[in-house]
C-alpha positions in Angstrom: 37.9 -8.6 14.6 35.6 -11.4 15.0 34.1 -11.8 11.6 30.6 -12.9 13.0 30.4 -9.7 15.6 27.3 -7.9 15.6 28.8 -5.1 14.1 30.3 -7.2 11.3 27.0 -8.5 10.8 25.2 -5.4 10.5 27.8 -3.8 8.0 26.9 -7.0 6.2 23.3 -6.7 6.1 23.3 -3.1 5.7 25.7 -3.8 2.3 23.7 -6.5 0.9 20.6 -4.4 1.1 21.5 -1.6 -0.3 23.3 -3.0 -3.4 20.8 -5.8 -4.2 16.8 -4.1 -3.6 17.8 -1.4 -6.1 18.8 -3.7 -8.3 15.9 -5.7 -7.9 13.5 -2.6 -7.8 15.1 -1.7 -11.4 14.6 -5.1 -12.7 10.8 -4.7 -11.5 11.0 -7.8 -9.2 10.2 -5.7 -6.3 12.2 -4.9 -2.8 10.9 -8.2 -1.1 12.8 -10.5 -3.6 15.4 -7.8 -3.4 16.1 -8.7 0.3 15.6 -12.4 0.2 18.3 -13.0 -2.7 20.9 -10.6 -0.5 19.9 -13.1 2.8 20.7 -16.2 0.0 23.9 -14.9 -0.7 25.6 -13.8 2.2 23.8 -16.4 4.5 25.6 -19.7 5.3 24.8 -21.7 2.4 26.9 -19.4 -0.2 29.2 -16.8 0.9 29.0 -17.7 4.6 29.6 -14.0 5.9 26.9 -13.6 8.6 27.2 -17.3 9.7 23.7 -18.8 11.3 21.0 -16.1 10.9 19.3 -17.0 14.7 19.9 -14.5 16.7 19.4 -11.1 14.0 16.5 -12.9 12.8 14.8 -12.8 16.6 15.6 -8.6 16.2 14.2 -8.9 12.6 11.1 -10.1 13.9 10.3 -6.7 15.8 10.4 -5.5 12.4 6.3 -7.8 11.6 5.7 -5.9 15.3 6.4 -2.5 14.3 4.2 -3.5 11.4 1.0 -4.5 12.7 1.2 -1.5 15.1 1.3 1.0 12.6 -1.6 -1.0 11.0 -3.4 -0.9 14.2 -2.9 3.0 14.1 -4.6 2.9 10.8 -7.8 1.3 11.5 -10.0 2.7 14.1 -12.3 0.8 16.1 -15.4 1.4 13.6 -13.6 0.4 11.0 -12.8 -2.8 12.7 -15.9 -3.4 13.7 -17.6 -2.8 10.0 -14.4 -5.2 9.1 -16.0 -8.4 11.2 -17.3 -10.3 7.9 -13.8 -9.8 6.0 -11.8 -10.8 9.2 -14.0 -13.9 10.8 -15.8 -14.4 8.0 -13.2 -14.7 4.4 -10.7 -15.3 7.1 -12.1 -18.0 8.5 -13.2 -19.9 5.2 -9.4 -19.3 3.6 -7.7 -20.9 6.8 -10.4 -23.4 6.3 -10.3 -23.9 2.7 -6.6 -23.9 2.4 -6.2 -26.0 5.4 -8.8 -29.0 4.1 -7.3 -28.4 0.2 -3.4 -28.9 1.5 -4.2 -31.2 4.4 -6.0 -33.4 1.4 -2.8 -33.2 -0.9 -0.6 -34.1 2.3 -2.6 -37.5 2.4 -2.3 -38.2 -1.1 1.3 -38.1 -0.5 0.9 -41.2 2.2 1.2 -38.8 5.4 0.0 -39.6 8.2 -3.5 -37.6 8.8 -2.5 -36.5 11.9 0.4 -34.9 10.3 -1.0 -33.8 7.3 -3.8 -32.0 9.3 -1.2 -30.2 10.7 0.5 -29.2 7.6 -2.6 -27.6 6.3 -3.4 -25.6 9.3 0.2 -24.6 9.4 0.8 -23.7 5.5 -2.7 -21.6 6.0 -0.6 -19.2 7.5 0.4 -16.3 5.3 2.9 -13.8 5.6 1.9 -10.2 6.4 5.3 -8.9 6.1 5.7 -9.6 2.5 2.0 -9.8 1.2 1.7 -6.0 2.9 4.8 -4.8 1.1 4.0 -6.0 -1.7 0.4 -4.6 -2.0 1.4 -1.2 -0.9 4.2 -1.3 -3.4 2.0 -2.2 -6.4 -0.7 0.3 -5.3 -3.4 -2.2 -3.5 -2.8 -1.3 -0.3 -6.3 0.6 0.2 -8.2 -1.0 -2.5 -11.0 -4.0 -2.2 -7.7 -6.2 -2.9 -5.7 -5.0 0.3 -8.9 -4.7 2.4 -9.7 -8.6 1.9 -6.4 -9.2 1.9 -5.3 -7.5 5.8 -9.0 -9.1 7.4 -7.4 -12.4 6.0 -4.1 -12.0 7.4 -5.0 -10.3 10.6 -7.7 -13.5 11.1 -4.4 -15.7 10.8 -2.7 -14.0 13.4 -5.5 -14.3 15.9 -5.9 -18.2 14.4 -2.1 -18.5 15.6 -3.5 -18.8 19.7 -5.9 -21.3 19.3 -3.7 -23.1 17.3 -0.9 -23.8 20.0 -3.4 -25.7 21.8 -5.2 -27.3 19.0 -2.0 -28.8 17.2 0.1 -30.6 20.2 -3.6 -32.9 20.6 -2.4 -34.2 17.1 0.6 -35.9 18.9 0.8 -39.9 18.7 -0.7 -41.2 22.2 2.1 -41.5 24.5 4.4 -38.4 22.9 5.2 -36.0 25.1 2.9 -33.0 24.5 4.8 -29.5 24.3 3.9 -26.2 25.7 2.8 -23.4 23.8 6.1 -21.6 23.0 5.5 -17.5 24.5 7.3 -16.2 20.6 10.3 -16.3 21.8 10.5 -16.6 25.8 8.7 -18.8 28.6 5.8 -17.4 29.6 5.1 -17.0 33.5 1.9 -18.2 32.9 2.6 -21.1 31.5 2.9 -23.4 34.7 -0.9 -22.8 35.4 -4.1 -24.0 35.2 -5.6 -23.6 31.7 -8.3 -21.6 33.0 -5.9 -19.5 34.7 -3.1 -19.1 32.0 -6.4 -17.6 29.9 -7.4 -15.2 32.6 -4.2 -13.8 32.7 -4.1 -13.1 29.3 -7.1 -11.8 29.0 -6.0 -9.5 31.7 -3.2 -8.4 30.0 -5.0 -7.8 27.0 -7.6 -5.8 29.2 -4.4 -4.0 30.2 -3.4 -2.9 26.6 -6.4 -1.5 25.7 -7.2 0.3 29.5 -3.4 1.8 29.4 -4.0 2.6 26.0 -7.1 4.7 26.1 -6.8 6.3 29.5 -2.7 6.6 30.4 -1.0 6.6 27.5 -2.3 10.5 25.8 -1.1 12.2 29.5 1.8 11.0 29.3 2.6 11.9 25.8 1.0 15.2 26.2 3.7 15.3 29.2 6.4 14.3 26.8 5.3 16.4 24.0 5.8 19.5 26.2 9.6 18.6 26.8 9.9 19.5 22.9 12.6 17.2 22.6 11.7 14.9 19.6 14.3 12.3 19.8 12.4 11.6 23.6 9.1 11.4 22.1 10.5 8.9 19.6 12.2 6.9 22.7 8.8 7.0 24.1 7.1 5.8 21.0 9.2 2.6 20.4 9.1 2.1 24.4 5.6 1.3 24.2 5.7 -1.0 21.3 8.6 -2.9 23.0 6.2 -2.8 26.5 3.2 -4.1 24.4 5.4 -6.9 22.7 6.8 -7.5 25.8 3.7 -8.1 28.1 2.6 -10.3 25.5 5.3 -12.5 25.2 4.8 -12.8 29.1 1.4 -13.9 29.1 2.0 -16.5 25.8 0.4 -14.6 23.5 1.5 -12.9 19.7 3.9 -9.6 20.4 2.7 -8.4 16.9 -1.0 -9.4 17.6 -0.2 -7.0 21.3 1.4 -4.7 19.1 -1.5 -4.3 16.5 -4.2 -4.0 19.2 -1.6 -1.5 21.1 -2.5 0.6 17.5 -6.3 -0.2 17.2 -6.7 2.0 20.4 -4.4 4.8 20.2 -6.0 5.3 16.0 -8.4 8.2 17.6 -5.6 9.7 19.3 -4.4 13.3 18.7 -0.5 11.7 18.9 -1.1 9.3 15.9 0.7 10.9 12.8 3.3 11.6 15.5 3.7 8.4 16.5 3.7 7.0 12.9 6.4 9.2 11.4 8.4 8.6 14.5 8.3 4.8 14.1 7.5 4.5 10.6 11.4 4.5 9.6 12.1 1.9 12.4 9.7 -0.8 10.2 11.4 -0.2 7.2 14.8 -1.1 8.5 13.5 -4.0 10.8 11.0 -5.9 7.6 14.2 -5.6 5.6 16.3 -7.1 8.2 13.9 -9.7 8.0 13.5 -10.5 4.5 17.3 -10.9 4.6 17.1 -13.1 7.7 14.8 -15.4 5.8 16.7 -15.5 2.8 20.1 -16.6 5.0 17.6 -19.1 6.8 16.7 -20.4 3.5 18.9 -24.3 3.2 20.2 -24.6 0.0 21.4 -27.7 0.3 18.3 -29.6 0.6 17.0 -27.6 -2.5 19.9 -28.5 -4.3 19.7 -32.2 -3.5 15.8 -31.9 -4.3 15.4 -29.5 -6.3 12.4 -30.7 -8.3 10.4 -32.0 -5.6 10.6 -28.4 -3.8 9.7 -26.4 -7.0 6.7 -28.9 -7.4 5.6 -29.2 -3.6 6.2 -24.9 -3.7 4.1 -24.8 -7.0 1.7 -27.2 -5.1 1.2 -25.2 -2.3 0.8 -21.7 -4.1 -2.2 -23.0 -6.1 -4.0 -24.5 -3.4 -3.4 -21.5 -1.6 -4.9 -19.9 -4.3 -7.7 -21.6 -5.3 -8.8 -21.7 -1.4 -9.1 -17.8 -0.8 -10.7 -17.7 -4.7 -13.3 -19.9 -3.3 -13.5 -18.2 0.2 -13.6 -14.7 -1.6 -16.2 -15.6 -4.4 -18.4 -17.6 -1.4 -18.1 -13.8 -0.1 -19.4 -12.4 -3.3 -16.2 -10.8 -3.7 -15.7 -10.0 -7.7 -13.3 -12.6 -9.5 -10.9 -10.4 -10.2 -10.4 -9.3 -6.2 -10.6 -12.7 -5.5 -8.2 -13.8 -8.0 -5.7 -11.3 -7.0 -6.2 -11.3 -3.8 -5.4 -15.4 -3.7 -2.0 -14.8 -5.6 -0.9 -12.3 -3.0 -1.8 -14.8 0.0 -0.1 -17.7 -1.6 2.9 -17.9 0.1 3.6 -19.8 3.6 4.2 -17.3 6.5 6.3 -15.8 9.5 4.4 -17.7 12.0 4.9 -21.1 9.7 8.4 -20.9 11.2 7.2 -21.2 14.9 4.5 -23.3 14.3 6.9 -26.0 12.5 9.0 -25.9 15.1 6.4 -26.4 17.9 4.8 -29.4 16.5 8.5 -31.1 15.5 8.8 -30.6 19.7 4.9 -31.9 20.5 6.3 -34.9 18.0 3.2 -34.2 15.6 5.9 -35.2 12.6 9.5 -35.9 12.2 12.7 -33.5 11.5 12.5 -34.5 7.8 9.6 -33.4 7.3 9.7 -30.0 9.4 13.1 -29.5 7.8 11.4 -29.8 4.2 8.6 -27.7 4.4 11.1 -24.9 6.4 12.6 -25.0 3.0 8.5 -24.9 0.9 8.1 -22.0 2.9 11.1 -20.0 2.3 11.2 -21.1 -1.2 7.3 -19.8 -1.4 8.4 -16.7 0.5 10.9 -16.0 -2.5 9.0 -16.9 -5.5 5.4 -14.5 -4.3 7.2 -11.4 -5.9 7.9 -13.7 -9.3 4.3 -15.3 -9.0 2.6 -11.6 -8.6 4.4 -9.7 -11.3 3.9 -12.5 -13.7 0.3 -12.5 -12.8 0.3 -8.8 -12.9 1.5 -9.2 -16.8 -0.6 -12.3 -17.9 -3.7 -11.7 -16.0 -4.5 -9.0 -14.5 -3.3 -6.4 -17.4 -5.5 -8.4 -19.9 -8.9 -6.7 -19.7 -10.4 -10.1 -22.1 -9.3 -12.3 -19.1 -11.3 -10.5 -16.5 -14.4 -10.7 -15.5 -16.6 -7.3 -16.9 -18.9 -5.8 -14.8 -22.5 -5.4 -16.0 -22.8 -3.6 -19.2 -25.4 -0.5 -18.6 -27.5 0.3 -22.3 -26.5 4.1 -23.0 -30.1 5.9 -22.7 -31.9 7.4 -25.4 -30.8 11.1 -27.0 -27.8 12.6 -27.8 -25.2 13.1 -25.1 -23.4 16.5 -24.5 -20.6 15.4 -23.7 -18.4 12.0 -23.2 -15.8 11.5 -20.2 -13.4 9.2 -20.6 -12.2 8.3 -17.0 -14.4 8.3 -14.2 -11.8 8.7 -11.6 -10.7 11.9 -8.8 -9.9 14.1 -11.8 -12.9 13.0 -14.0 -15.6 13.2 -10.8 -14.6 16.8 -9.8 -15.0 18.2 -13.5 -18.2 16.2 -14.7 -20.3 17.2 -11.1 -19.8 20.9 -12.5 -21.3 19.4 -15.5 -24.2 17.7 -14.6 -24.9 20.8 -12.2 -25.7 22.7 -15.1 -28.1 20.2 -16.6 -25.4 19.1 -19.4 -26.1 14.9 -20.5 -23.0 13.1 -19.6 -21.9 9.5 -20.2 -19.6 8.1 -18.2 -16.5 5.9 -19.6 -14.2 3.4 -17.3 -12.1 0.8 -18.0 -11.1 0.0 -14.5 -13.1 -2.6 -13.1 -12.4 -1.9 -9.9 -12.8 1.4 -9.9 -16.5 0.9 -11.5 -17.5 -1.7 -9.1 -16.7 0.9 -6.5 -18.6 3.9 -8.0 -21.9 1.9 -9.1 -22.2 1.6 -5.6 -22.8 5.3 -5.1 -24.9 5.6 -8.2 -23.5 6.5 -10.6 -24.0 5.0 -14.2 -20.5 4.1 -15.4 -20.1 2.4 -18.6 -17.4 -0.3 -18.6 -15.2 0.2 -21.8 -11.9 1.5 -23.6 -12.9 5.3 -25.2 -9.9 4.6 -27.3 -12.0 1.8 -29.0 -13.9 4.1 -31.6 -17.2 1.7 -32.1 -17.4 2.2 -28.3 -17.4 6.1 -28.5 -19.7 5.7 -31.8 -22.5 4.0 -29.3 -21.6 6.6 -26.6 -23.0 8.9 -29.0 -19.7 10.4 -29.9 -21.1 11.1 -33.4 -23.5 13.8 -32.0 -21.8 14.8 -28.7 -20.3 18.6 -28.2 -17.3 17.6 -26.4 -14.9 14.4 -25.5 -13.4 15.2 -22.2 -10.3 13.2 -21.7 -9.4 12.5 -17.7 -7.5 9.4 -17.5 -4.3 9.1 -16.0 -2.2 6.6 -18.7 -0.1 9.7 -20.5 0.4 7.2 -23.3 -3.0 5.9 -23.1 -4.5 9.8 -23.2 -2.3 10.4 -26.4 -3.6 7.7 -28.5 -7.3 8.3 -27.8 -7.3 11.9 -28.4 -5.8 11.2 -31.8 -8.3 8.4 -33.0 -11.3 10.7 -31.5 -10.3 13.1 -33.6 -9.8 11.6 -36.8 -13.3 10.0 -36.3 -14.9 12.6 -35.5 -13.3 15.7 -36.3 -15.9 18.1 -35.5 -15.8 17.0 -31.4 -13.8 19.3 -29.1 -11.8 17.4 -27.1 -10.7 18.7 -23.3 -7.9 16.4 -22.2 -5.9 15.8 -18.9 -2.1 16.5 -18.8 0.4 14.7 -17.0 2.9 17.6 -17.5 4.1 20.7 -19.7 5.4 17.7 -22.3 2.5 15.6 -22.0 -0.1 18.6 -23.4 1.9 19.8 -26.1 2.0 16.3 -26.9 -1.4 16.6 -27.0 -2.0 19.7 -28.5 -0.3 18.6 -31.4 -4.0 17.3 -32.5 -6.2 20.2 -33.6 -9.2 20.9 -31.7 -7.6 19.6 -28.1 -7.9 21.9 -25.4 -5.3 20.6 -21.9 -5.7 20.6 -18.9 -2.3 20.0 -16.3 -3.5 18.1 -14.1 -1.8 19.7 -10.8 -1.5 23.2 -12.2 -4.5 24.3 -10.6 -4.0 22.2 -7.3 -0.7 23.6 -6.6 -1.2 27.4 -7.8 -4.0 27.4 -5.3 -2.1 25.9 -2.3 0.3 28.8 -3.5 -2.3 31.2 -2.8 -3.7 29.6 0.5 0.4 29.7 1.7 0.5 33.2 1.1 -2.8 34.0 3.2 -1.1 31.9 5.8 2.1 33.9 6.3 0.1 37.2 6.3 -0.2 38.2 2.7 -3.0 40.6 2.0 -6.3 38.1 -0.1 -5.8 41.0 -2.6 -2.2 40.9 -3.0 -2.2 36.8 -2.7 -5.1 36.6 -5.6 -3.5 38.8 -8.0 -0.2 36.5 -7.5 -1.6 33.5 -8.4 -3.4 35.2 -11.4 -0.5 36.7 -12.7 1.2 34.0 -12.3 -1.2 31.5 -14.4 -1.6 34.8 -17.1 2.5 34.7 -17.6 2.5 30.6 -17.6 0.0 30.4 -20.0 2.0 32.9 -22.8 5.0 31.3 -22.1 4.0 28.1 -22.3 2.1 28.5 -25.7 5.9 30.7 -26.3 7.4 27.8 -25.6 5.4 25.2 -27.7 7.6 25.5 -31.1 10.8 24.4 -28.8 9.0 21.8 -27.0 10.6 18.8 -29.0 14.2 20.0 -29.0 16.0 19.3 -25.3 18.6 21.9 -25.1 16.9 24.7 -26.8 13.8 24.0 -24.3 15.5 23.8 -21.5 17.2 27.0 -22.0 14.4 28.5 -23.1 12.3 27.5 -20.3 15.2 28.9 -17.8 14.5 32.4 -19.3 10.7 32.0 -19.0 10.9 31.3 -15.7 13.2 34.1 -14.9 10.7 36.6 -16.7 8.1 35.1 -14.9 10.0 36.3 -11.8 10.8 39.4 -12.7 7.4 40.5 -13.8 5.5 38.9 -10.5 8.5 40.6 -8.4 7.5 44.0 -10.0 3.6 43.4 -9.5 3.9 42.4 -6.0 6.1 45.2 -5.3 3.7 47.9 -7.1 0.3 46.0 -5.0 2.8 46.3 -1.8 3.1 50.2 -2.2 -0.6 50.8 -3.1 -1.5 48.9 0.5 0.9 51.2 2.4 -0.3 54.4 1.1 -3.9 52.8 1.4 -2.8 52.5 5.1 -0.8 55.7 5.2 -2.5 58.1 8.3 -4.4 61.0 7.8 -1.7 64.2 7.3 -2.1 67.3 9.5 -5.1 69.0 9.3 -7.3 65.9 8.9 -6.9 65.2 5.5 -5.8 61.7 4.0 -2.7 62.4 1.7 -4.4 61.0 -1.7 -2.3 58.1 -3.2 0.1 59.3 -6.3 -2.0 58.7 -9.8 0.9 57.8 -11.8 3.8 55.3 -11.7 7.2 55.1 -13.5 
């Protein structure tokens, strides 16, 4: 068997995935590095068992367009369109910034300007892949962070067009000048007039969003009827391919088609469909990719250099950095946002690749050069998951490094009661509160989360409620209760202990990650728990039964009997709690009681309904129900 086949290739991507980003993920460098150090080793330059990377890493690609359509099916034309100052605003001033800051540094090296121009427009670039992956996995992904972050990165992709005509004009006089490259393929357009090359494009993009609005929901409606679902996803991943596909035609970005593909099909009743179908397809294809770019990655020249790519990498990640800092804080964007939202755009991206290699074609600079910063890039690529978890550990964990948000005086008079946590769990229960005229304060030591409720009006304090002379100014000394609704288990623990030894006559209500967590915290006196999902998923038991036909009567008293028995057997259960095996036996027999006794009850409620419903007996008469039960 040919040891470079396809199919030996896949079995050796497929391998070095799954051993290495598990190992990575357990290490806490996240799956991105986890997929670029599998590419390193089984790509040419060390074990040499996939040979050149070229060809999978064209299929890899389709994994950034599977990406940006699934984005597109998340953002709906309003949001867009309330999205303009992030996107062409920040985005503009971070190409902008970074593109003046590295172009600067490239001169200072004795480039030539027309070269080093080019080098900061192309090192601008960002990768969406990776800065998207890792935002999602460190919990970003809808935050002020990840918001700034995508308007950036989708601004780059649209920057990506103009660029293909702006950089070949930076060619020597007398060098050939190259055409724009169509992503992969010759464009059909590309032998016309300028004017006419932009037409068709514009048609095509007119086409997109047309097909999209008006043709494409009949058509799945049609295929949606056939209730075959392996056709509807073949249909799904059709049109991502057609989108891509038209757009390589006319010259322009297949992920940039694909994302605007999603922008017009968000309001449509197929889009949870369409995601789950694909969503499993991206995966796959952005790990492909990551392990493309790690094979790509030419160890030699970092070998032979090695200290003048870990400083021109370091370089490059700073003045990406301090660029969107500047961008975000000329934006009013809080330093922190800003600060992380820099370190997660500081690597070179996808479209770096392409854009290197178009300009080493228009002769803007030499294959040296290109070849080198191939390597910066890749190297950058590999070292954003390093750069953001030691940020995440230095930085942004270190509540003295950040900037505080404005600190509110605490009003006049005695509070009734303190929350500690202003966040889902904390707003629900401190509403019922306030509704019945109780004085609350309000305790956060999120900054982002405060910066986000102030704007809706409410008065949060910034501050840890496990620091004591905090709670003392909160009025602690004088408050009724201390409710407890943060969601750091370890965190909770310590704070309702030091409340209580300062001020032991406070009742303290506290949120529960689990069974263990509360009697962890009931092992304080005067703590009353709270599990924080108990409620949620009793109720959605409840609401289930109505849904399957259950009687509201017979459904209420399930879920009621069911929180009576949890309740004794978990106070039964407390004494145990610390000891594994004797728990977990004793909690198999609780829960077995707690069958047997809601078994019986719905049984006995079952029987009452059908006698309830019995018909009259003969003669008229209504049998009456039996008065007494065994």
């Amino acid at each position: 068997m040919n040891p470079h086949s396809l199919l030996v290739q896949a079995l050796v991507y497929l391998a070095a995935g799954v051993i290495s980003v598990p190992i990575a993920k357990r290490l806490g460098l996240g799956s991105v590095l986890g997929y670029l150090i599998a590419g390193v080793l089984v790509g040419p330059y060390l074990l040499n068992l996939v040979g050149e990377p070229g060809e999978v890493q064209r299929f890899a690609e389709f994994g950034v367009v599977i990406l940006l359509f699934l984005i597109g099916l998340e953002v709906r034309p309003a949001l867009l369109w309330k999205m303009r100052t992030t996107i062409f605003g920040l985005g503009a001033a971070q190409l902008a910034g970074t593109a003046v800051l590295v172009g600067g540094a490239s001169l200072a090296l004795h480039l030539d300007w027309r070269a080093g121009f080019a080098v900061g427009l192309i090192l601008a670039m960002s990768s969406t892949a990776i800065v998207l992956q890792s935002l999602e996995e460190r919990g970003l992904r809808q935050g002020p962070v990840g918001e700034a972050s995508f308007g950036v990165l989708l601004f780059q992709d649209l920057a990506v067009i103009p660029l293909f005509a702006l950089l070949p004009l930076l060619a020597p006089a007398g060098a050939p000048v190259a055409a724009a490259p169509a992503h992969g393929g010759a464009s059909l357009l590309a032998a016309l007039p300028g004017w006419l090359e932009a037409l068709g494009q514009l048609a095509a993009i007119a086409a997109v969003v047309v097909g999209g609005r008006y043709l494409t929901r009949p058509v799945f409606r049609f295929i949606a009827q056939a209730r075959l679902r392996e056709i509807f996803t073949a249909s799904a991943l059709l049109l991502v391919v057609g989108v891509a596909a038209l757009m390589e035609i006319v010259g322009l970005s297949p992920a940039l088609g694909a994302f605007l593909a999603g922008v017009v099909l968000a309001e449509s009743e197929f889009r949870r469909e369409l995601e789950t179908d694909i969503e499993p397809f991206r995966g796959l294809l952005l790990g492909l990719f990551f392990i493309t770019v790690g094979a790509g990655l030419d160890l030699a020249l970092v070998l032979a250099h090695p200290l003048l790519i870990a400083g021109l990498v370091a370089g490059l990640m700073v003045l990406k950095t301090l660029a969107m800092y500047g961008a975000a804080r000329l934006f009013r964007i809080s330093h922190r946002t800003a600060l992380t939202t820099g370190v997660a755009l500081a690597q070179g991206g996808e479209f770096a690749f392409v854009l290197l290699g178009f300009v080493l074609g228009a002769r803007v600079m030499d294959a040296e050069l290109a070849r080198l910063l191939t390597a910066v890039v890749a190297v950058s690529m590999a070292a954003t998951p390093l750069a953001s978890a030691g940020y995440e550990r230095m930085i942004r964990n270190r509540d003295e490094d950040l900037a505080e948000p404005e600190h509110l005086p605490f009003d006049e008079g005695d509070p009734d009661v303190i929350v500690a946590g202003f966040g889902r769990f904390g707003q629900i229960a401190t509403r019922l509160l306030i509704a019945n005229n109780f004085k609350v304060v309000l305790l956060d030591s999120s900054i982002e989360q405060i910066d986000i409720i102030r704007r809706f009006g409410w008065p949060v304090h910034y501050g840890d409620a496990s620091r004591i002379d905090l709670l003392r100014t909160a009025g602690a000394a004088k408050a009724r209760l201390l409710m407890v609704a943060i969601d750091d288990r370890e965190k909770a623990s310590e704070m309702v202990e030091a409340a209580h030894q300062a001020f032991p006559h406070l009742m303290i209500l506290a949120r529960a990650y689990d069974r263990r967590h509360a009697y962890e915290l009931i092992k304080t006196p005067n703590v009353g728990v709270e599990r924080e999902t108990f409620e949620g998923a009793l109720n959605m038991g409840r609401r289930a039964l109505l849904k399957l036909g259950v009687s509201e009567r017979r459904a209420a008293r399930a879920a009621s009997l069911f929180r009576e028995q949890d309740d004794k057997l978990w106070r039964k259960l407390a004494p145990v709690a610390g000891e594994e095996e004797a728990y977990v036996m004793a909690t198999r027999d609780a829960r077995e009681t707690t069958e047997r006794v809601l078994a019986a009850e719905m049984q006995r409620i079952a029987e009452e309904e059908a006698e309830d419903d019995a018909p009259p007996a003969r003669g008229g008469h209504r049998v009456e129900p039996r008065k007494t039960r065994v």
